[in-house]
Chimera marker file (.cmm) of the C-alpha trace (Angstrom):
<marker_set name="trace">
<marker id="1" x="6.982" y="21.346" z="-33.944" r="1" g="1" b="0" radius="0.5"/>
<marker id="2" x="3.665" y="20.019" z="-33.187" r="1" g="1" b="0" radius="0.5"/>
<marker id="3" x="1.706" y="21.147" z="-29.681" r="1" g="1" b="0" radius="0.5"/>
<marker id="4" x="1.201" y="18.702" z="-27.597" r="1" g="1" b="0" radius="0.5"/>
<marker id="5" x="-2.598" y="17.945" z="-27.598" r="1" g="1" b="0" radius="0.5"/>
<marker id="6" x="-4.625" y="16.773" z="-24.218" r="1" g="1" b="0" radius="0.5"/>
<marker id="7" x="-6.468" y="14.107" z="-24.296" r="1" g="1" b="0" radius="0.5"/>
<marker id="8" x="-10.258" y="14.919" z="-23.928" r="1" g="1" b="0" radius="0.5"/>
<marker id="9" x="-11.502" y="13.991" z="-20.512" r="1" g="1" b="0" radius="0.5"/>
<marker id="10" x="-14.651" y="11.472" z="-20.480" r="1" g="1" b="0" radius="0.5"/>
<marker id="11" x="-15.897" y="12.765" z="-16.751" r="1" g="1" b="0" radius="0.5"/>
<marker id="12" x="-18.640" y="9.615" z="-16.379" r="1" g="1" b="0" radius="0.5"/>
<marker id="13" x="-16.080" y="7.216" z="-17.662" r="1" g="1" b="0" radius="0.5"/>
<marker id="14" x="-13.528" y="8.767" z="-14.882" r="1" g="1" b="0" radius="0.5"/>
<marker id="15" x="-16.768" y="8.792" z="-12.399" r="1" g="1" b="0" radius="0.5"/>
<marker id="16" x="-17.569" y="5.477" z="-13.331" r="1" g="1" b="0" radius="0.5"/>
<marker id="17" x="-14.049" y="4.254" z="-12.887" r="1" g="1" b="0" radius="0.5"/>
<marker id="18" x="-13.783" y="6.165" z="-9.152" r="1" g="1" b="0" radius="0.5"/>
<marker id="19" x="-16.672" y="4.246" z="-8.025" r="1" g="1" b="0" radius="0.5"/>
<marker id="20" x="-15.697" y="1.310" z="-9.257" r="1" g="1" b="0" radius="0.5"/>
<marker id="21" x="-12.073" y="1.635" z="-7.477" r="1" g="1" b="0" radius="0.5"/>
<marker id="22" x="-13.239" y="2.500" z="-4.105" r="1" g="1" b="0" radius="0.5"/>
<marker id="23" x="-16.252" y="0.122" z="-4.224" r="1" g="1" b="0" radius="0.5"/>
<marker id="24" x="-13.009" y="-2.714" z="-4.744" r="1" g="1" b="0" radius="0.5"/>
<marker id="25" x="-10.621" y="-0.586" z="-2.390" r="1" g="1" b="0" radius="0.5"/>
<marker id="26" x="-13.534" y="-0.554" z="0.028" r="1" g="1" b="0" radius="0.5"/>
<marker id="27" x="-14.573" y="-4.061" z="0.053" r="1" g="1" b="0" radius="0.5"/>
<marker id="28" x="-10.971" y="-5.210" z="0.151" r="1" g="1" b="0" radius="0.5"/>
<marker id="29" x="-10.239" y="-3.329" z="3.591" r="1" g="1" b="0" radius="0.5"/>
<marker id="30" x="-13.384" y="-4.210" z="5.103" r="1" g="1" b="0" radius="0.5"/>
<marker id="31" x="-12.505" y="-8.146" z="4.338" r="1" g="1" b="0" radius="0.5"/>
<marker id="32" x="-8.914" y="-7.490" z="5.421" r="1" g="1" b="0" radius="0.5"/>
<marker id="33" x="-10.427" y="-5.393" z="8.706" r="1" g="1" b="0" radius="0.5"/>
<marker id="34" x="-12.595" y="-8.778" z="9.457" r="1" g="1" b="0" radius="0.5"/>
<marker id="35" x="-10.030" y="-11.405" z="8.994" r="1" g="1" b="0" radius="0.5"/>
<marker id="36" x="-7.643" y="-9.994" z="11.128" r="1" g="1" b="0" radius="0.5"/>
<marker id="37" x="-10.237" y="-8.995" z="13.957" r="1" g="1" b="0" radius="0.5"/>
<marker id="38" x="-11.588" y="-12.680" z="14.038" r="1" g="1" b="0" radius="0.5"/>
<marker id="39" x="-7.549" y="-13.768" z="13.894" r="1" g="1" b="0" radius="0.5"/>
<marker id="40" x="-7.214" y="-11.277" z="16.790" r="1" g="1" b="0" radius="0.5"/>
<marker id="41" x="-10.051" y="-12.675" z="18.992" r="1" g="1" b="0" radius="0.5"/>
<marker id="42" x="-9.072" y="-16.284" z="17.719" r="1" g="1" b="0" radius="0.5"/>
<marker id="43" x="-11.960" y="-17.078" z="16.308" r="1" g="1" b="0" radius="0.5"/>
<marker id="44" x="-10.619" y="-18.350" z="12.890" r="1" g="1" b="0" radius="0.5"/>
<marker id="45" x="-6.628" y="-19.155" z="12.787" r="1" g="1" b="0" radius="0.5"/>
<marker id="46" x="-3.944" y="-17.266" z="11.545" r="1" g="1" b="0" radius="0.5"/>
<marker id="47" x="-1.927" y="-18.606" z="9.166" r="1" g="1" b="0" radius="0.5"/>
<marker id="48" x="1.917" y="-18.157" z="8.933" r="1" g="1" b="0" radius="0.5"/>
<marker id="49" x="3.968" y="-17.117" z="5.832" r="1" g="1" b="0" radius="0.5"/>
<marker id="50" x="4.955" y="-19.446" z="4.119" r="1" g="1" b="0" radius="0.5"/>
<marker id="51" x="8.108" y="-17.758" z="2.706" r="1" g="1" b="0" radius="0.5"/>
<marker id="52" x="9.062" y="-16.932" z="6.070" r="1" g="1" b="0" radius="0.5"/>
<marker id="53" x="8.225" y="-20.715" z="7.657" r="1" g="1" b="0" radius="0.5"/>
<marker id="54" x="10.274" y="-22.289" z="4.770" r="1" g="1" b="0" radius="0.5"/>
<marker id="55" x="13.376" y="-20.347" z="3.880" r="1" g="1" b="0" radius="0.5"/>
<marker id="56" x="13.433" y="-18.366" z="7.451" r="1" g="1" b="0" radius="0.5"/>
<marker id="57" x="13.208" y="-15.285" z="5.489" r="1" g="1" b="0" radius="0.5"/>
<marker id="58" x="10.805" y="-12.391" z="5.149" r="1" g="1" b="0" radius="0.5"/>
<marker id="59" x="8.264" y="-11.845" z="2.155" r="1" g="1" b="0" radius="0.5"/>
<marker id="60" x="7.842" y="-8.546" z="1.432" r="1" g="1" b="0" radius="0.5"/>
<marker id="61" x="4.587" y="-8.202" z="2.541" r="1" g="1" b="0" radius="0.5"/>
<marker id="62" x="5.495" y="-9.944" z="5.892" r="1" g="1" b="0" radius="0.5"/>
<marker id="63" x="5.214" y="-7.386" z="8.882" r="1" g="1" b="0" radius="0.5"/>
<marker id="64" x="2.362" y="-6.086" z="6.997" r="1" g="1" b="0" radius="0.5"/>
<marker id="65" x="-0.816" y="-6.761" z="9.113" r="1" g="1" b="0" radius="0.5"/>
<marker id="66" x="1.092" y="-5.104" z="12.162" r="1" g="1" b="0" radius="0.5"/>
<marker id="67" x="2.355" y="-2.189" z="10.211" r="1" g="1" b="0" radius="0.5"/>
<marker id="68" x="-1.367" y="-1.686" z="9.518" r="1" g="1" b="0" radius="0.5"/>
<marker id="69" x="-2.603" y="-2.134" z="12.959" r="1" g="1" b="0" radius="0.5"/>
<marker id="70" x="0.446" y="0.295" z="13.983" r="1" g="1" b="0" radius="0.5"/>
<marker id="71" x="-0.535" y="3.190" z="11.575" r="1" g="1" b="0" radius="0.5"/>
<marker id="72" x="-4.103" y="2.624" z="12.554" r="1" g="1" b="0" radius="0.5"/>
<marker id="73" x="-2.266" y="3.155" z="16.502" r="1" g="1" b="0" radius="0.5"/>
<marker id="74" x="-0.975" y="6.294" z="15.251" r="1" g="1" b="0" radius="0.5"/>
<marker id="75" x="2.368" y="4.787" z="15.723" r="1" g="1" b="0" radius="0.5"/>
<marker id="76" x="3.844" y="6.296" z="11.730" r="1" g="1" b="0" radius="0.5"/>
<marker id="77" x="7.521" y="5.463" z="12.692" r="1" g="1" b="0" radius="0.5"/>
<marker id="78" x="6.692" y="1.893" z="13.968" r="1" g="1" b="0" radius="0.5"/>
<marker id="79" x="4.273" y="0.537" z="10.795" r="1" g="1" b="0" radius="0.5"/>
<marker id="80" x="7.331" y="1.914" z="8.456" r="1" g="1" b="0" radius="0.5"/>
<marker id="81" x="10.093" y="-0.700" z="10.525" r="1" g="1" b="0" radius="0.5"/>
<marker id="82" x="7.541" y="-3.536" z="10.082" r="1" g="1" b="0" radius="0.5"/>
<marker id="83" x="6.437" y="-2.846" z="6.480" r="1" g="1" b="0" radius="0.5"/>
<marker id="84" x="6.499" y="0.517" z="4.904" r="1" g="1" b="0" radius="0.5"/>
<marker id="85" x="4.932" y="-0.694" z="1.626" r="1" g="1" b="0" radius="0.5"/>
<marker id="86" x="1.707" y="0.354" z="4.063" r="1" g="1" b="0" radius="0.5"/>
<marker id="87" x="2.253" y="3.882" z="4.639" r="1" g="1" b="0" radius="0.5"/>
<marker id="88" x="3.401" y="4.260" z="1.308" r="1" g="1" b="0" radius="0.5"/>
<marker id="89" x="0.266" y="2.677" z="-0.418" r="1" g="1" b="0" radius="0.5"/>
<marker id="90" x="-1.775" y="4.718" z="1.692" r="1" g="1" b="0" radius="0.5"/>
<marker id="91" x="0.015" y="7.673" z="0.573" r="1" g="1" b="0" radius="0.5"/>
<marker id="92" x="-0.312" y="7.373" z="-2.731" r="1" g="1" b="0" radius="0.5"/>
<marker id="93" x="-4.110" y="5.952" z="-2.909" r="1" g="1" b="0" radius="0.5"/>
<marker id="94" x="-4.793" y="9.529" z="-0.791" r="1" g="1" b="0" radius="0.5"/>
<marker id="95" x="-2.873" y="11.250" z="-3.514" r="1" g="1" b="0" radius="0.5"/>
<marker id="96" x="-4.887" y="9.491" z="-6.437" r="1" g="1" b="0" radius="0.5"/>
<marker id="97" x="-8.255" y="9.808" z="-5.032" r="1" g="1" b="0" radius="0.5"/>
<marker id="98" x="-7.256" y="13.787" z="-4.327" r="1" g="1" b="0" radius="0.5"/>
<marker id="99" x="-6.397" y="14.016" z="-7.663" r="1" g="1" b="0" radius="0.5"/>
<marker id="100" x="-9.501" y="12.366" z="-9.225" r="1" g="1" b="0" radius="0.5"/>
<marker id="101" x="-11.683" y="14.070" z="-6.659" r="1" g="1" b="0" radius="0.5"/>
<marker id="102" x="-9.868" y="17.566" z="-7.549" r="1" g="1" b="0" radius="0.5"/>
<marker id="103" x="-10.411" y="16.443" z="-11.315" r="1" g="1" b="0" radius="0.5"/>
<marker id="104" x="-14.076" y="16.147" z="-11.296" r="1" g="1" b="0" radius="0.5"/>
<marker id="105" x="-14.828" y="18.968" z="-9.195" r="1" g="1" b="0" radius="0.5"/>
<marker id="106" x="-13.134" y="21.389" z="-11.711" r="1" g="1" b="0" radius="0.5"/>
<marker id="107" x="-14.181" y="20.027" z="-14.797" r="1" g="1" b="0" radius="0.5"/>
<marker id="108" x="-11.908" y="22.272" z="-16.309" r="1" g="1" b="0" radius="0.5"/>
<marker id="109" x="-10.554" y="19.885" z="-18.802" r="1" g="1" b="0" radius="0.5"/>
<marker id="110" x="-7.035" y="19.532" z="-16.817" r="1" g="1" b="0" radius="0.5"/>
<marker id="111" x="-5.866" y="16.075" z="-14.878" r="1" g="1" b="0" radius="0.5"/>
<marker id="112" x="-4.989" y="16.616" z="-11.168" r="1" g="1" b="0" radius="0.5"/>
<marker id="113" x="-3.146" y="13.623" z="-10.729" r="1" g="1" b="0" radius="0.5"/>
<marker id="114" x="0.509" y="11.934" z="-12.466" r="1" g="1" b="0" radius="0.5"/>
<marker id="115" x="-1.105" y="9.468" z="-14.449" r="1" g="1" b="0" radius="0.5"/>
<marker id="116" x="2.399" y="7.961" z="-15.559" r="1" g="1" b="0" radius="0.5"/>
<marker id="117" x="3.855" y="5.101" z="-13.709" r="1" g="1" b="0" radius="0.5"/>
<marker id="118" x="6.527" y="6.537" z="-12.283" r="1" g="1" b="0" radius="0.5"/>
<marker id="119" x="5.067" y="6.925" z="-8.443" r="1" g="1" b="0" radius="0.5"/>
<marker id="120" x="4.206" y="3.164" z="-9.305" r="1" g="1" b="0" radius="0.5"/>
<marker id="121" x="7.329" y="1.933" z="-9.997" r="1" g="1" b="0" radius="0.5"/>
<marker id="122" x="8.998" y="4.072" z="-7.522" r="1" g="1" b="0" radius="0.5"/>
<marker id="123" x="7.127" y="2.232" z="-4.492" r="1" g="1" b="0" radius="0.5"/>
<marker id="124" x="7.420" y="-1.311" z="-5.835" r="1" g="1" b="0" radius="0.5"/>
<marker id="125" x="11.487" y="-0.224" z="-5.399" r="1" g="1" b="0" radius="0.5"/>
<marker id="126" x="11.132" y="1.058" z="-2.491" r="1" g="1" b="0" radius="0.5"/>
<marker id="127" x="9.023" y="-2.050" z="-1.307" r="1" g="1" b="0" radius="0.5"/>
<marker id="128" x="11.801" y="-4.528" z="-2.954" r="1" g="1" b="0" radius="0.5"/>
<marker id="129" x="14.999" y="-3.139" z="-1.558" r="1" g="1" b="0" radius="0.5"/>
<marker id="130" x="13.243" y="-2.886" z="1.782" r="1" g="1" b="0" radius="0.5"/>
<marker id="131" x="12.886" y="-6.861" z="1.506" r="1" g="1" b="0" radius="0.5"/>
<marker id="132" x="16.181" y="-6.947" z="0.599" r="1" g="1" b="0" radius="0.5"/>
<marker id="133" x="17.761" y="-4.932" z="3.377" r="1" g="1" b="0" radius="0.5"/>
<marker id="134" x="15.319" y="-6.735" z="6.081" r="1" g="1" b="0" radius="0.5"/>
<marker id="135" x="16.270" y="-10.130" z="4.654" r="1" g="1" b="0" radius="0.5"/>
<marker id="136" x="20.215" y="-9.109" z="4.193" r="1" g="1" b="0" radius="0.5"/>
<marker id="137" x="20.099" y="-7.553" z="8.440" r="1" g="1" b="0" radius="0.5"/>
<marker id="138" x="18.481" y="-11.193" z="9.061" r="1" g="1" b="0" radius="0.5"/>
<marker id="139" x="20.594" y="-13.356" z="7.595" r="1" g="1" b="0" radius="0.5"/>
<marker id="140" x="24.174" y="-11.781" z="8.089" r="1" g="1" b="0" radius="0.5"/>
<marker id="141" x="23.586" y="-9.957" z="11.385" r="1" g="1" b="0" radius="0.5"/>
<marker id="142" x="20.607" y="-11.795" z="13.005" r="1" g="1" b="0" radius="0.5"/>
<marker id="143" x="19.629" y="-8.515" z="13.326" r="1" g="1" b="0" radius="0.5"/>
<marker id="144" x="15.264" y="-8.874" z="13.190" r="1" g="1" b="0" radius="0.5"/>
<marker id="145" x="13.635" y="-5.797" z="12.724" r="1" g="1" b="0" radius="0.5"/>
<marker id="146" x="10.209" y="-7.204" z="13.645" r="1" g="1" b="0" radius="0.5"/>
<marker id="147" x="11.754" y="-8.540" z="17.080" r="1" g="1" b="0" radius="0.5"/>
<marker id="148" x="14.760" y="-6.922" z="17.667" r="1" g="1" b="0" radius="0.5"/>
<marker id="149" x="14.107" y="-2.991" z="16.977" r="1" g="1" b="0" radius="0.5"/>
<marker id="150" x="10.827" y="-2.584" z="18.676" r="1" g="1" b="0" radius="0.5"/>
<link id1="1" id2="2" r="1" g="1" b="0" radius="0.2"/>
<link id1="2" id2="3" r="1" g="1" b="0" radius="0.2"/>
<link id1="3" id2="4" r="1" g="1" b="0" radius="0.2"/>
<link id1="4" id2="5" r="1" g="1" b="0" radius="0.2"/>
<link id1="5" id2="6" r="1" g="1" b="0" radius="0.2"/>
<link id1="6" id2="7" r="1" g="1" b="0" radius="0.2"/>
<link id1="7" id2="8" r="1" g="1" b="0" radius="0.2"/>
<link id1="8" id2="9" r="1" g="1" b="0" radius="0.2"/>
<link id1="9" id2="10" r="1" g="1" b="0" radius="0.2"/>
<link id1="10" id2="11" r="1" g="1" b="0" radius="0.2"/>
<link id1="11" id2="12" r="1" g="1" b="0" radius="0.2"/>
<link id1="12" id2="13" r="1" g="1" b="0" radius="0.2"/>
<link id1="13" id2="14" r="1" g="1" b="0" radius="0.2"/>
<link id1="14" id2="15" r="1" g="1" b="0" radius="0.2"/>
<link id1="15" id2="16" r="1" g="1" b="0" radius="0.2"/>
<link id1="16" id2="17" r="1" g="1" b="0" radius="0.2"/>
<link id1="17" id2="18" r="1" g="1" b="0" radius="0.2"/>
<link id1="18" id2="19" r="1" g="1" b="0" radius="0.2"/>
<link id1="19" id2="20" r="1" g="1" b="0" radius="0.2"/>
<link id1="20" id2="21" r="1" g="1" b="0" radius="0.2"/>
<link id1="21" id2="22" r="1" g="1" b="0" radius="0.2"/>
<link id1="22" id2="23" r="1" g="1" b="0" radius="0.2"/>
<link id1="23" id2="24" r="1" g="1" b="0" radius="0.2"/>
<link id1="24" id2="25" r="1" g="1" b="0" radius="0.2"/>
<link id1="25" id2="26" r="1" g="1" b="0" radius="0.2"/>
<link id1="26" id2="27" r="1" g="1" b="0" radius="0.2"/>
<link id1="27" id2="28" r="1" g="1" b="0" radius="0.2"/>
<link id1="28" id2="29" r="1" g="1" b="0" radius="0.2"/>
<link id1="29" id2="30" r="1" g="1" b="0" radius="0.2"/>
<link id1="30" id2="31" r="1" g="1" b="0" radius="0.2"/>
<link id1="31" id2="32" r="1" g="1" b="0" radius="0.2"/>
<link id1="32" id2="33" r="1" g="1" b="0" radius="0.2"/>
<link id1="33" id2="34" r="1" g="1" b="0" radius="0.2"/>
<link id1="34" id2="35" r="1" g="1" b="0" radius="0.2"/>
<link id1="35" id2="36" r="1" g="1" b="0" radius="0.2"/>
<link id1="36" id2="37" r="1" g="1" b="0" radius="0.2"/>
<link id1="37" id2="38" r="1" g="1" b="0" radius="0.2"/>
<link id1="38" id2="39" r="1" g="1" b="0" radius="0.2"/>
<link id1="39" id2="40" r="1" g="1" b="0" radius="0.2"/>
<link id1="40" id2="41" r="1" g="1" b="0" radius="0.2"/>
<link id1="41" id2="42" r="1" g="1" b="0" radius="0.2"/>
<link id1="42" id2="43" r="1" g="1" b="0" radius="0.2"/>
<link id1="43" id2="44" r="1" g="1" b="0" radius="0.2"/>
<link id1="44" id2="45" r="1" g="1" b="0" radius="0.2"/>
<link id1="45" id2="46" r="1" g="1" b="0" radius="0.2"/>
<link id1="46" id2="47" r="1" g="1" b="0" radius="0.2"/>
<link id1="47" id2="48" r="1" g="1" b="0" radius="0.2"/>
<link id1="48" id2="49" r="1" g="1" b="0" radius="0.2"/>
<link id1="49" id2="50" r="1" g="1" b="0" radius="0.2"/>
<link id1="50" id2="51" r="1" g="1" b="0" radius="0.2"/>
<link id1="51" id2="52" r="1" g="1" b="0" radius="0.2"/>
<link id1="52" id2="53" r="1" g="1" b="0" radius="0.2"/>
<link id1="53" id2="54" r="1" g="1" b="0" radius="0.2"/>
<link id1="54" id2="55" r="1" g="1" b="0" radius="0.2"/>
<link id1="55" id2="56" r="1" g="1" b="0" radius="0.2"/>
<link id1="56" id2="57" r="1" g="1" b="0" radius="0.2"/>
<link id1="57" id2="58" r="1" g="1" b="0" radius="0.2"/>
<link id1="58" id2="59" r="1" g="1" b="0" radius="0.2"/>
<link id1="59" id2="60" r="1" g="1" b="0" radius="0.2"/>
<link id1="60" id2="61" r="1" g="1" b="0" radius="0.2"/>
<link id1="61" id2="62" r="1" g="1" b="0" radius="0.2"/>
<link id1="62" id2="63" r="1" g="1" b="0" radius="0.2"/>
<link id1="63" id2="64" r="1" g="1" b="0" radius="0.2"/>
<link id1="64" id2="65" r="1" g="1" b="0" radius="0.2"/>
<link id1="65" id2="66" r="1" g="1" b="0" radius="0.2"/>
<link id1="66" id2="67" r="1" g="1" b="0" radius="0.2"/>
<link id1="67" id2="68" r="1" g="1" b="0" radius="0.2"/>
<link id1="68" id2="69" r="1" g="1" b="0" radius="0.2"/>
<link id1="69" id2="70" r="1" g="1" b="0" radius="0.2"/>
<link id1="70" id2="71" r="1" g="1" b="0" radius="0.2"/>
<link id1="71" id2="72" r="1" g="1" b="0" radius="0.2"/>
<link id1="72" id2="73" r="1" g="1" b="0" radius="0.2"/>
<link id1="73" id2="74" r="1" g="1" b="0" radius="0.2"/>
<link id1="74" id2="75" r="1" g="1" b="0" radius="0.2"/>
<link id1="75" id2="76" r="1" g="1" b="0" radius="0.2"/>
<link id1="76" id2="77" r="1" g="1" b="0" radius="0.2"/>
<link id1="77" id2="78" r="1" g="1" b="0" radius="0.2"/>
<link id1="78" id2="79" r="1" g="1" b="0" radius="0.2"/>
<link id1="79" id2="80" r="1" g="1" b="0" radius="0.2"/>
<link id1="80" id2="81" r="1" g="1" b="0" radius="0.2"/>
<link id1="81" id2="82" r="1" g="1" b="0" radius="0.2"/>
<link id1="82" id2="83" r="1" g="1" b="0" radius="0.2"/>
<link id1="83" id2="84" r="1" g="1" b="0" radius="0.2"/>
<link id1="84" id2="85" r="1" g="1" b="0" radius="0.2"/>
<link id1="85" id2="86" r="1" g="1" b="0" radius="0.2"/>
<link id1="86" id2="87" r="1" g="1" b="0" radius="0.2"/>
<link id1="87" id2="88" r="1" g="1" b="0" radius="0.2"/>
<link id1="88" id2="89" r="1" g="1" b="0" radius="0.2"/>
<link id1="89" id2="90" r="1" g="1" b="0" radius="0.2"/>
<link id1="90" id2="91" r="1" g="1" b="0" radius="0.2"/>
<link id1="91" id2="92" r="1" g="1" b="0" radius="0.2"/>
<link id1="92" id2="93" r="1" g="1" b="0" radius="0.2"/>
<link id1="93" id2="94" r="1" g="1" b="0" radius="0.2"/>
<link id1="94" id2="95" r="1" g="1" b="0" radius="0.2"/>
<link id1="95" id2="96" r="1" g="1" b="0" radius="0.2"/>
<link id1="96" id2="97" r="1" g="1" b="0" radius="0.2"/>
<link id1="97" id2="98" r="1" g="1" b="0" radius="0.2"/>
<link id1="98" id2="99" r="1" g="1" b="0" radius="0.2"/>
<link id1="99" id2="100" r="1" g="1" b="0" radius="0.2"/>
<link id1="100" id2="101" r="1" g="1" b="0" radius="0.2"/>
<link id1="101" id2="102" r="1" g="1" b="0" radius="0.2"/>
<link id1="102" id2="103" r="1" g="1" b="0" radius="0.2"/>
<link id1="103" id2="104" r="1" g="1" b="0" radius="0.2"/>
<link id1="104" id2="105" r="1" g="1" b="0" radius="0.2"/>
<link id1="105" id2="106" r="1" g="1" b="0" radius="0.2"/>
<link id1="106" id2="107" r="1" g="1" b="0" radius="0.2"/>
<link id1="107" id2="108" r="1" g="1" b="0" radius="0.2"/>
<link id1="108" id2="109" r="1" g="1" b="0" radius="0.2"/>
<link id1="109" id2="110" r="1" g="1" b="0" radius="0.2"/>
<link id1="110" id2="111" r="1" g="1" b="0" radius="0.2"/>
<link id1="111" id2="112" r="1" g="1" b="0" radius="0.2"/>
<link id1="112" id2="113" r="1" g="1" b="0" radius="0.2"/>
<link id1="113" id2="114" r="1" g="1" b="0" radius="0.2"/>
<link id1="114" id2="115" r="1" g="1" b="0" radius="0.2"/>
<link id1="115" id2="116" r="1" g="1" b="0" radius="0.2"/>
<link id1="116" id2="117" r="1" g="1" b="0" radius="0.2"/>
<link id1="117" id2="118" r="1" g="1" b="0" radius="0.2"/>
<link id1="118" id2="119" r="1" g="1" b="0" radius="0.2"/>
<link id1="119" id2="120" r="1" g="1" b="0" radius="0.2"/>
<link id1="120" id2="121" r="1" g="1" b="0" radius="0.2"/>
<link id1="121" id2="122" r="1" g="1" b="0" radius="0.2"/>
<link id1="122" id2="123" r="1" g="1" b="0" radius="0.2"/>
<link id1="123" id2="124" r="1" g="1" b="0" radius="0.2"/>
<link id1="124" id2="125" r="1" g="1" b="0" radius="0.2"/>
<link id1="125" id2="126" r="1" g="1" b="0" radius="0.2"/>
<link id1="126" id2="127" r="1" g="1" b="0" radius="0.2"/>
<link id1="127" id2="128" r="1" g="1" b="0" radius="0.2"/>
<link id1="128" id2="129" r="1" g="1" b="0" radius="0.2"/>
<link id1="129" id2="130" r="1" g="1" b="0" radius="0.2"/>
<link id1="130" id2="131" r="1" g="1" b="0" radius="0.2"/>
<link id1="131" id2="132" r="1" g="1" b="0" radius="0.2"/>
<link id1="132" id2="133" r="1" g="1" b="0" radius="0.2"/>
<link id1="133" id2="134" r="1" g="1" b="0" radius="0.2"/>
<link id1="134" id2="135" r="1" g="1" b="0" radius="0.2"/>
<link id1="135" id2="136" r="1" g="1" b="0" radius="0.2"/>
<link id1="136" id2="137" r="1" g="1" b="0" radius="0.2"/>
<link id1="137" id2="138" r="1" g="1" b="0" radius="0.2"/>
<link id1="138" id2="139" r="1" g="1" b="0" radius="0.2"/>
<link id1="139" id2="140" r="1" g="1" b="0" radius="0.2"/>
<link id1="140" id2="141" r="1" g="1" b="0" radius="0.2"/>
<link id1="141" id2="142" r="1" g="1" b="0" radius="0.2"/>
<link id1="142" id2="143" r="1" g="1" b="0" radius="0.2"/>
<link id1="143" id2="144" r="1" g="1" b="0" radius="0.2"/>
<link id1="144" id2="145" r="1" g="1" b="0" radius="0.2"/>
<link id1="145" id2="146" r="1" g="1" b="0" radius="0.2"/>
<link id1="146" id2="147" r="1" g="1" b="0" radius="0.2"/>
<link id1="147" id2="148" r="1" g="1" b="0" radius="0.2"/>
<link id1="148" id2="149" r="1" g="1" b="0" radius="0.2"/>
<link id1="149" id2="150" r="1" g="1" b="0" radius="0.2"/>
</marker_set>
């Protein structure tokens, strides 16, 4: 039986690779943090969804924009009822960039973060059954969670 060998860690590929993430990550929510401020104030329009226009359904991002403005409230329990694919991407970014910040600080040749997909695949789940519960309370109980719980 063979012992399993680590791979070698290339620290200014996995610096290079941080940077690049959070430089994306970072331009991303300052675009998203603009858009929805100007959609706010009405100074450009807000567009529906068009899943949820057409078919009268929900999307599974729809709900997201106010789950985001609800975490940023403080309001945890709320932004999970609208869309908890928010919470739980912040989660796990904070637990990647912990990792990758814990990795390069040691330098001690170990990764400090899962680097299989499981936590991945896990949320996309977790995102698509939501969708399917929301749309499934909708449809056979006109029950809205956006409208009705809160």
């Amino acid at each position: 039986m063979e012992a399993k060998k680590t791979p070698k860690i290339d620290y200014g590929v996995l610096w290079k690779d941080f940077m690049i993430v959070n430089a994306a990550l970072g331009g991303c929510a300052l675009f998203m943090i603009a858009v929805m401020l100007l959609q706010r104030y009405h100074l450009i329009p807000s567009f529906p969804c068009f899943v949820h226009e057409f078919f009268n359904v929900y999307c599974p991002g729809c709900g997201g924009t106010r789950a985001l403005f609800a975490l940023f409230h403080g309001q945890v329990l709320h932004s999970l009822i609208y869309n908890p694919a928010i919470v739980l991407g912040a989660i796990l970014i904070l637990y990647y960039e912990a990792g990758v910040i814990i990795t390069l600080v040691r330098r001690d040749g170990k990764v400090h973060f899962y680097q299989k997909c499981g936590l991945l695949y896990t949320y996309l789940v977790i995102v698509i059954l939501f969708a399917i519960i929301r749309n499934w309370l909708l449809i056979e109980f006109q029950f809205d969670l956006m409208k009705d719980f809160i």
